[in-house]
N, C-alpha and C positions, 0 to 999 in steps of 0.2 A: 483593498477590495476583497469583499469575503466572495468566497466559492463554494459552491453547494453540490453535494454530490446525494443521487436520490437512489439507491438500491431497496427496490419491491422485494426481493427474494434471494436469501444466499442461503445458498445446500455446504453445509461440513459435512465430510466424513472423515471421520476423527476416530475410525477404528484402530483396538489398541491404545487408545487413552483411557486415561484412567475416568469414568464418569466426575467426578468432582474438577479434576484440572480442564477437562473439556470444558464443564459449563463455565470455570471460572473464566478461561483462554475466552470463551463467545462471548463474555462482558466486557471483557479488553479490546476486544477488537476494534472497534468502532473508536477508539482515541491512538491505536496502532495505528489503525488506516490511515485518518486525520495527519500523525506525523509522518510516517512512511512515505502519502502523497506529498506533504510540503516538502520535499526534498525531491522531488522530480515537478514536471513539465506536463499538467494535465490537462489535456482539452476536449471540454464539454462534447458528448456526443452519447447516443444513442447506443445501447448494447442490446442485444435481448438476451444473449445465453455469451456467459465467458466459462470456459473449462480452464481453472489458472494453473494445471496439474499437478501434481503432487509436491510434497514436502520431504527430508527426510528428519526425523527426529529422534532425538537421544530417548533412550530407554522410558525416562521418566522425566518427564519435559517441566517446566516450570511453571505455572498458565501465562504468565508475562511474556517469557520467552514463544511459547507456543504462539499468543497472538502476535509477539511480533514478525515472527517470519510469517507467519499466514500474512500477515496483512501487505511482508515486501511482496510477495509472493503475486499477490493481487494488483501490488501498484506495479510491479513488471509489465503487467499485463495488460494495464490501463493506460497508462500513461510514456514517456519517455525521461531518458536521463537530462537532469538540468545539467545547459551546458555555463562556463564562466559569463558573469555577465557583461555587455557593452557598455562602454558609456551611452548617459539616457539622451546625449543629444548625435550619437553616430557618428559625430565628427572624428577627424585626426586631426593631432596637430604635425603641419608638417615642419620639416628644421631646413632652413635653404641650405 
């Protein structure tokens, strides 16, 4: 089943990046997010304003690296941690 996530509007403030790594980190992101969420628990809902707060980063960040934490950053804040999975029919076996 695909899952669609619809954001109208994200603000960076990416003060203190380098203008080039910046823009490159705001093109990665969007396939950061993508993986970041497949590894948590997301359910569909309504947001109108999320403040995901701050970051800290190395000196001279690498745009990869930069959208990748930006993007756990985001799925923290959207989503929850996947937990192990059930068997899909919930059963137990029992042993007499």
């Amino acid at each position: 089943m695909t899952k669609r996530i619809v954001i109208d509007r994200l603000d960076l403030n990416l003060r203190g990046i380098d203008q080039a790594t910046a823009h490159a980190a705001a093109r990665l992101l969007g396939p950061a997010l993508s993986r970041a969420l497949q590894q948590r628990n997301f359910t569909a809902r309504a947001i109108d304003t999320l403040d995901a707060g701050h970051i800290d980063t190395p000196a001279s960040p690498q745009p990869a690296e930069l959208a990748t934490r930006i993007a756990r950053q985001i799925a923290r804040h959207t989503s929850t941690p996947r937990t192990p999975h059930t068997p899909q029919n919930n059963t137990r076996k029992h042993t007499p």
